[in-house]
N, CA, C and O atoms as CSV, one atom per row, in Angstrom:
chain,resi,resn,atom,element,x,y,z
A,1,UNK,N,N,3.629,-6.177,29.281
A,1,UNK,CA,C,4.546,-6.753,28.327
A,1,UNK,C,C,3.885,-6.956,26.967
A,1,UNK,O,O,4.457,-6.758,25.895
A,2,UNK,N,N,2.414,-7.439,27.138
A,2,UNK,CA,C,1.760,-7.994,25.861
A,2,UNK,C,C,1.829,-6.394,25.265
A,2,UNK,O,O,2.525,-6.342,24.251
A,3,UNK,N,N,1.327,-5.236,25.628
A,3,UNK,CA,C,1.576,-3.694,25.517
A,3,UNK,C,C,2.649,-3.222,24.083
A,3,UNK,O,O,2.358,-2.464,23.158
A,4,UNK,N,N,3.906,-3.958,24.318
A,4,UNK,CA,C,5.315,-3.727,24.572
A,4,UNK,C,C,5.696,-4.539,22.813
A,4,UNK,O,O,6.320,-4.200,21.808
A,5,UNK,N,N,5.094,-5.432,23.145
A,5,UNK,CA,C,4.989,-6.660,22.062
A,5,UNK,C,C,4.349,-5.913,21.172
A,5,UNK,O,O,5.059,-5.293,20.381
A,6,UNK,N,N,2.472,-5.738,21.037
A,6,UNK,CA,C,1.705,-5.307,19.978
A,6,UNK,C,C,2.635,-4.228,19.587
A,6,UNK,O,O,2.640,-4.282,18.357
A,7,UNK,N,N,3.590,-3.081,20.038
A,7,UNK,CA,C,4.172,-1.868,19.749
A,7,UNK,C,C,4.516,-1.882,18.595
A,7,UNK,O,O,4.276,-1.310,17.531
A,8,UNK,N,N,5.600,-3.236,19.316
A,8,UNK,CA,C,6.765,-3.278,18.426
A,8,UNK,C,C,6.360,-4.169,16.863
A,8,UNK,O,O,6.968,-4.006,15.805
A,9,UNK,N,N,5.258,-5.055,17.066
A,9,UNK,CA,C,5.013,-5.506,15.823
A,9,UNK,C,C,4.370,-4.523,14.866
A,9,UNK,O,O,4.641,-4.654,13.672
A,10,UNK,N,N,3.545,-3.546,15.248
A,10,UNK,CA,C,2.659,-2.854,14.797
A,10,UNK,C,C,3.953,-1.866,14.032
A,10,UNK,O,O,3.930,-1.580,12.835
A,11,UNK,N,N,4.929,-1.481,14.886
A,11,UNK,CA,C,6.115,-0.406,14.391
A,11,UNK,C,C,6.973,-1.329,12.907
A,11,UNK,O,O,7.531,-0.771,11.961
A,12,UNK,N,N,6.801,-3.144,13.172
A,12,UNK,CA,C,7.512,-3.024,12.007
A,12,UNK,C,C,6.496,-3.504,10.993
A,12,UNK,O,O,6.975,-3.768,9.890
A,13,UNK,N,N,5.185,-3.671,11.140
A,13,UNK,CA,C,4.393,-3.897,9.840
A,13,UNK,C,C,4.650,-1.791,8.473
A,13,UNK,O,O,4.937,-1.409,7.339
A,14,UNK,N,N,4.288,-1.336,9.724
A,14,UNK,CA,C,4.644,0.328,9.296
A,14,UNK,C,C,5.621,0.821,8.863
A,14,UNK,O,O,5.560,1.862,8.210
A,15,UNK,N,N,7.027,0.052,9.177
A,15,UNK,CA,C,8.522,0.476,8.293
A,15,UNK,C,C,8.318,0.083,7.065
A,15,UNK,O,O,8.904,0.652,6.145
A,16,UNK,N,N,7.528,-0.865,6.857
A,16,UNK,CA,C,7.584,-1.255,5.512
A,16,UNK,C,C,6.582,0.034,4.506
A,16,UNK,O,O,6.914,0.738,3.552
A,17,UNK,N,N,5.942,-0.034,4.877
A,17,UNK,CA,C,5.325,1.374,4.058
A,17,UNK,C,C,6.520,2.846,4.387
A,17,UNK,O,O,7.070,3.557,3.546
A,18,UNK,N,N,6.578,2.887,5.328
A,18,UNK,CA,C,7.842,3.971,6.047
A,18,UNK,C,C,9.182,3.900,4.716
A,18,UNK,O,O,9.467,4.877,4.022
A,19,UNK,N,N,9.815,2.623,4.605
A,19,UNK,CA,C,11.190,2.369,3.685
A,19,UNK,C,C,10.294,2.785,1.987
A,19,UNK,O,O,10.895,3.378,1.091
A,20,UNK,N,N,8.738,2.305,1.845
A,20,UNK,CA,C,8.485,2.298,0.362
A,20,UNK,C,C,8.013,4.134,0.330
A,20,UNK,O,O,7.382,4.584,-0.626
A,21,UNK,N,N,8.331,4.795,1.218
A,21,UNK,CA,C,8.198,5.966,0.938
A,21,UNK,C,C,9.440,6.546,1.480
A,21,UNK,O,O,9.229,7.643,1.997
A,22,UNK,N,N,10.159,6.321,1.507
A,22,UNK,CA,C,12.032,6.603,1.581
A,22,UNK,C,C,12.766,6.469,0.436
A,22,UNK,O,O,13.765,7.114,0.118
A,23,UNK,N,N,12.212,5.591,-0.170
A,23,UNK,CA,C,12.517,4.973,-1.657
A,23,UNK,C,C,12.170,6.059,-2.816
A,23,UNK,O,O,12.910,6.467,-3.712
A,24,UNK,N,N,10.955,6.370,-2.557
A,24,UNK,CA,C,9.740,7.060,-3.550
A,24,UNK,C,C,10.883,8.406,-3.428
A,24,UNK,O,O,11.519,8.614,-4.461
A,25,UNK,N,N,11.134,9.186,-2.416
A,25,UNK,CA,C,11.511,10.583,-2.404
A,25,UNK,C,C,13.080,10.668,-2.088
A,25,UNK,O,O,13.684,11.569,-2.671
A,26,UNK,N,N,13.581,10.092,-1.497
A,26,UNK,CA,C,15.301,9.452,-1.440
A,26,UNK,C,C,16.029,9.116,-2.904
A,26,UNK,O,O,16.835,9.784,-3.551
A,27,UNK,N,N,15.482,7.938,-3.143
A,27,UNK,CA,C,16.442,6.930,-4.513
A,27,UNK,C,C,15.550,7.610,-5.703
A,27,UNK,O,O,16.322,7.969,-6.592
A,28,UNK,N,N,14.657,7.808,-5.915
A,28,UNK,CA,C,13.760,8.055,-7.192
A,28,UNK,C,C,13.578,9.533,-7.559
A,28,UNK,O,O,13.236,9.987,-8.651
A,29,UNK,N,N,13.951,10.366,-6.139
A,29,UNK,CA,C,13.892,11.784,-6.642
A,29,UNK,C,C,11.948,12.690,-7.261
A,29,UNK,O,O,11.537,13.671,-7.881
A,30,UNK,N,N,11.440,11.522,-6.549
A,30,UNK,CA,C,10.141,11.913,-6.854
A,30,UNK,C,C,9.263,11.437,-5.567
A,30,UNK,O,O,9.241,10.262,-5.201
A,31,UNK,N,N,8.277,12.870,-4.684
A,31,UNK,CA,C,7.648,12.574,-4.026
A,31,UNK,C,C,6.420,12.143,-4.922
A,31,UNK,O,O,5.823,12.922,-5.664
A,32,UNK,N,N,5.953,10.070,-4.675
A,32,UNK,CA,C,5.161,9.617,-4.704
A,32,UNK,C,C,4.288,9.779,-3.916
A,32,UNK,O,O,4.603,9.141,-2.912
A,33,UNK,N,N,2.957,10.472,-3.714
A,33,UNK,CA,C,2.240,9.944,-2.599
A,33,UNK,C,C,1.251,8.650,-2.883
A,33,UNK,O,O,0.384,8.399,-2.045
A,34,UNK,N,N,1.367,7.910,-3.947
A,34,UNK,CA,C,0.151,6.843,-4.114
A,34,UNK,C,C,0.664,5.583,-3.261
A,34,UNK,O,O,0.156,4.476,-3.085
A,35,UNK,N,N,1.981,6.215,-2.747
A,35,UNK,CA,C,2.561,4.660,-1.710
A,35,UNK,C,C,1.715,4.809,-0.604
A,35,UNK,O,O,1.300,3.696,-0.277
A,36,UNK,N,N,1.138,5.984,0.343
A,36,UNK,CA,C,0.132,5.681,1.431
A,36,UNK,C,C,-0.932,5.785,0.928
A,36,UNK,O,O,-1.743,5.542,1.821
A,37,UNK,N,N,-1.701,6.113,-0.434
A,37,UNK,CA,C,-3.055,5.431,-0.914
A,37,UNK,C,C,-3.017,4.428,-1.357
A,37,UNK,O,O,-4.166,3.987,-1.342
A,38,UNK,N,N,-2.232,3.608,-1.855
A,38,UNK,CA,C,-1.936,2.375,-1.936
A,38,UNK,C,C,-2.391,1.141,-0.993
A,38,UNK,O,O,-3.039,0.125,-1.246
A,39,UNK,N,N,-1.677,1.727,0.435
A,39,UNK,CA,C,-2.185,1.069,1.597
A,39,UNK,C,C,-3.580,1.121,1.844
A,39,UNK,O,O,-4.252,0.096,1.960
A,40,UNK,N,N,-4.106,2.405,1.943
A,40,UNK,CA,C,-5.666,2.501,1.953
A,40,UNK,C,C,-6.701,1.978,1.217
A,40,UNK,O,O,-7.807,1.710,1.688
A,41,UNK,N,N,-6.290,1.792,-0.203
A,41,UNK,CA,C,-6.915,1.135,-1.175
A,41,UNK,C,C,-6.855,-0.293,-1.075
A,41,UNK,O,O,-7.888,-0.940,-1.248
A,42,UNK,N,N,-6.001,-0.740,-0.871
A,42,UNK,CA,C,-5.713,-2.144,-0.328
A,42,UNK,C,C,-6.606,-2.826,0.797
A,42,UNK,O,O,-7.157,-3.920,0.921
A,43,UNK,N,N,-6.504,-1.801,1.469
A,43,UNK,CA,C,-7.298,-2.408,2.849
A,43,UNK,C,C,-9.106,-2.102,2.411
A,43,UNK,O,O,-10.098,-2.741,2.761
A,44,UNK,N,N,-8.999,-0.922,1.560
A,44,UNK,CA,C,-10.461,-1.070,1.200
A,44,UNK,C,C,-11.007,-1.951,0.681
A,44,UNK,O,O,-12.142,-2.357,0.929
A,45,UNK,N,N,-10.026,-2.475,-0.347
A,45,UNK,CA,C,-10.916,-3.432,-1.328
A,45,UNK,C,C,-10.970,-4.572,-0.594
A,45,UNK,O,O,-11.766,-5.490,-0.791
A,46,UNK,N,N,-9.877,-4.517,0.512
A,46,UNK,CA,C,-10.086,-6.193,0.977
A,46,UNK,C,C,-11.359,-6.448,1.954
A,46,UNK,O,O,-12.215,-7.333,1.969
A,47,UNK,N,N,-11.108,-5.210,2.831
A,47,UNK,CA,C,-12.349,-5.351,3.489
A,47,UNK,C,C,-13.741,-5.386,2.848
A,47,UNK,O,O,-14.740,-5.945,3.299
A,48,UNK,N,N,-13.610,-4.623,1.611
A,48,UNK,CA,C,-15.108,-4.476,0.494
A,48,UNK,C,C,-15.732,-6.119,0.268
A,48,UNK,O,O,-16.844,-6.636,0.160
A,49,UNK,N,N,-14.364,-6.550,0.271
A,49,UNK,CA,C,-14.600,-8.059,-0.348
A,49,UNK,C,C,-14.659,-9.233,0.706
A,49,UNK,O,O,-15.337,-10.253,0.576
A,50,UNK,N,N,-14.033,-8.997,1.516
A,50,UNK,CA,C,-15.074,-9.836,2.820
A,50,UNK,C,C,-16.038,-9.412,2.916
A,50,UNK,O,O,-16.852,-10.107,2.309
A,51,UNK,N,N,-16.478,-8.571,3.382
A,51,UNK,CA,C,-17.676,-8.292,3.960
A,51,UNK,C,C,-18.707,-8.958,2.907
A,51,UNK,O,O,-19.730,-9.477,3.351
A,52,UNK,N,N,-18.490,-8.951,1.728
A,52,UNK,CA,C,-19.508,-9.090,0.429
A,52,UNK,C,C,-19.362,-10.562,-0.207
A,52,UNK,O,O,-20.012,-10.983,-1.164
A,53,UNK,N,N,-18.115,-11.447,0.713
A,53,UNK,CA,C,-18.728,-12.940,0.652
A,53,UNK,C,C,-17.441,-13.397,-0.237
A,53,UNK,O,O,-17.195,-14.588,-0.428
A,54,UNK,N,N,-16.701,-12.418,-0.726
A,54,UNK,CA,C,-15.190,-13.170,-0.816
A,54,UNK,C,C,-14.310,-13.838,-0.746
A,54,UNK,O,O,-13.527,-13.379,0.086
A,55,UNK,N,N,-13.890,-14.920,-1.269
A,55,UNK,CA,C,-12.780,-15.227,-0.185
A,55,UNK,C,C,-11.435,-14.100,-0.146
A,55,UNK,O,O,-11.006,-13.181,-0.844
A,56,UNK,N,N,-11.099,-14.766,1.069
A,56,UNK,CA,C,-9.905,-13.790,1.474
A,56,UNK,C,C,-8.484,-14.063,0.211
A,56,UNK,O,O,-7.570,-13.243,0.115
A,57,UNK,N,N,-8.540,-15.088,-0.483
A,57,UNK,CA,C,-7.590,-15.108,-1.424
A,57,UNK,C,C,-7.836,-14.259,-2.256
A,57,UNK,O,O,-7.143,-13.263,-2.460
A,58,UNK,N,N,-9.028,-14.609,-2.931
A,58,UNK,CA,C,-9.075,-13.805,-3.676
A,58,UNK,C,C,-9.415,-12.331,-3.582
A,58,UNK,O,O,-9.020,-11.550,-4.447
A,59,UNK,N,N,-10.145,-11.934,-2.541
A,59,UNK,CA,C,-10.125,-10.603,-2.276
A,59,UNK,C,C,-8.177,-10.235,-2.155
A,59,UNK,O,O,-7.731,-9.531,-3.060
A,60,UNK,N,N,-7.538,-10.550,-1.460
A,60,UNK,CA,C,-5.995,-9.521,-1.588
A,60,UNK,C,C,-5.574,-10.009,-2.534
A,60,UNK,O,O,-4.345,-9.958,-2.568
A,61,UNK,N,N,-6.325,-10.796,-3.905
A,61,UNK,CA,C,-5.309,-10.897,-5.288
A,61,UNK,C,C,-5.954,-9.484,-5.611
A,61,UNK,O,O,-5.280,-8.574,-6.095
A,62,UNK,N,N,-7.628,-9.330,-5.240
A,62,UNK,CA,C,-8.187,-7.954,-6.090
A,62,UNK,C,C,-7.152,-6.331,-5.496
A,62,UNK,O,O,-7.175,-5.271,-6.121
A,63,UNK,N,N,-6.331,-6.568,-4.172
A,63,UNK,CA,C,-6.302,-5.685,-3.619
A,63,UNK,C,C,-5.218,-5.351,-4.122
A,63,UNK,O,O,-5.013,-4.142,-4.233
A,64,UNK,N,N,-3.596,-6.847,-4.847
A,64,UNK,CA,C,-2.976,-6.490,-5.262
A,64,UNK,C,C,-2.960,-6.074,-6.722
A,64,UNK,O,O,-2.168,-5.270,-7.213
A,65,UNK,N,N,-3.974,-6.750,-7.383
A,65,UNK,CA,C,-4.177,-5.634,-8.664
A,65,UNK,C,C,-4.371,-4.107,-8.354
A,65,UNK,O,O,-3.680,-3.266,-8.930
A,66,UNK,N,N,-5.045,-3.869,-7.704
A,66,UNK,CA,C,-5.920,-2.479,-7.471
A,66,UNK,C,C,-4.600,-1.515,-7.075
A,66,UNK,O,O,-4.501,-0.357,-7.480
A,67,UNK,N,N,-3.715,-2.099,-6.316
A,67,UNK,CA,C,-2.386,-1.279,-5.836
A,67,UNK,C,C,-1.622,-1.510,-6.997
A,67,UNK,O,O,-1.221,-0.501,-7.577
A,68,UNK,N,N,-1.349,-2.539,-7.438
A,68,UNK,CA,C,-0.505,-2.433,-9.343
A,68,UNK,C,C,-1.204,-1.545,-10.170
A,68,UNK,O,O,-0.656,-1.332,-11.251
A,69,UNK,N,N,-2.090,-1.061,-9.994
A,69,UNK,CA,C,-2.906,-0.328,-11.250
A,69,UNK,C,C,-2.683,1.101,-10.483
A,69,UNK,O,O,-2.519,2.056,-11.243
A,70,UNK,N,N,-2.664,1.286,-9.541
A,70,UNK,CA,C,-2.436,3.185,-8.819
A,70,UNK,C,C,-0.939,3.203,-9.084
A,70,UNK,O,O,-0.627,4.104,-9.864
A,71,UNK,N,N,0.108,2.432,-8.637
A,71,UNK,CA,C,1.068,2.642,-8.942
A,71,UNK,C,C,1.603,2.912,-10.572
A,71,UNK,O,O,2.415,3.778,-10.898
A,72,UNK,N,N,0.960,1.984,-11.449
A,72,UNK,CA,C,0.870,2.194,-12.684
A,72,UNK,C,C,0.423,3.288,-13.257
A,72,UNK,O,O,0.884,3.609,-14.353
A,73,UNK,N,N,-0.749,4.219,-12.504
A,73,UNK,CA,C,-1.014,5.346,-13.845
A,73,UNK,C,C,-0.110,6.698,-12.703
A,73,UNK,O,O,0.343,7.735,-13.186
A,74,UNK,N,N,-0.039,6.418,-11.487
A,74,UNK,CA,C,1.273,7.032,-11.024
A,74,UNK,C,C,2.211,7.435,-11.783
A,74,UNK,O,O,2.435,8.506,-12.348
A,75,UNK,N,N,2.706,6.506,-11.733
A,75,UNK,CA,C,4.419,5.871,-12.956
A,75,UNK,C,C,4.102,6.746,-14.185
A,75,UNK,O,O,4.736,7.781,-14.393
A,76,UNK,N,N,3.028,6.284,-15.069
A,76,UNK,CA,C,2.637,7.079,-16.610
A,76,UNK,C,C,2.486,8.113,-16.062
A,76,UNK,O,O,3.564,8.685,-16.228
A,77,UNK,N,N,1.602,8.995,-15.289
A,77,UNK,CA,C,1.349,10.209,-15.062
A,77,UNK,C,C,2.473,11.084,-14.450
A,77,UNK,O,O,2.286,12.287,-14.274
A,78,UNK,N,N,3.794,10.399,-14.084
A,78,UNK,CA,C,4.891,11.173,-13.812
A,78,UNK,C,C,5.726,11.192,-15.075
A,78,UNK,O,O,6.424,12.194,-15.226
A,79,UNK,N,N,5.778,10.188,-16.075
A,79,UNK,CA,C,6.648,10.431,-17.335
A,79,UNK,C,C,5.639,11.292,-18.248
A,79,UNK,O,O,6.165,12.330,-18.649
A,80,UNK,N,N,4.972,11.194,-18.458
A,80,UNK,CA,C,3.879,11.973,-19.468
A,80,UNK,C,C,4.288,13.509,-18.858
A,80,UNK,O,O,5.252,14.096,-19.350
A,81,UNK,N,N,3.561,14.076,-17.844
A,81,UNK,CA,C,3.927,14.968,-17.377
A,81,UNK,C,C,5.153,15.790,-16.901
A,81,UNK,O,O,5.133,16.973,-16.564
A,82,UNK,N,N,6.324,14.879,-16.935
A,82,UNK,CA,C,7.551,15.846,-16.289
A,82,UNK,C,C,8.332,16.648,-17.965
A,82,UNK,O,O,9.278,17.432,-17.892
């Protein structure tokens, strides 16, 4: 049962990245891929920053800058370019 449980939580932490890349190529008409480096970068910096004596606040404020700033030259680098 515990099996059954982790599944299903694990399936909806993942819709949420799943819907922000439904969004990206659905409603916006533009395949984004910086929505699953986004995630990766996120988890890098956070883990970078525990490990190195962080706190955990402030390490995922660094992680949500770091994902505002990919999405950002994203964004410019699709109007500049199209």
């Amino acid at each position: 049962m515990t099996g059954i449980v982790s599944v299903v939580i694990q399936s909806l932490i993942l819709s949420i990245m799943a819907l922000g890349i439904y969004i990206s190529y659905k409603i916006l008409d533009f395949p984004d891929l910086s929505v699953d480096g986004s995630f990766s970068l996120g988890g890098a910096v956070i883990a970078f920053s525990l490990t190195n004596g962080i706190s955990p606040t402030l390490g995922t404020l660094l992680a949500l800058i770091c994902g505002l700033i990919s999405g950002l030259v994203t964004g410019i680098l699709h109007i500049k370019l199209k």
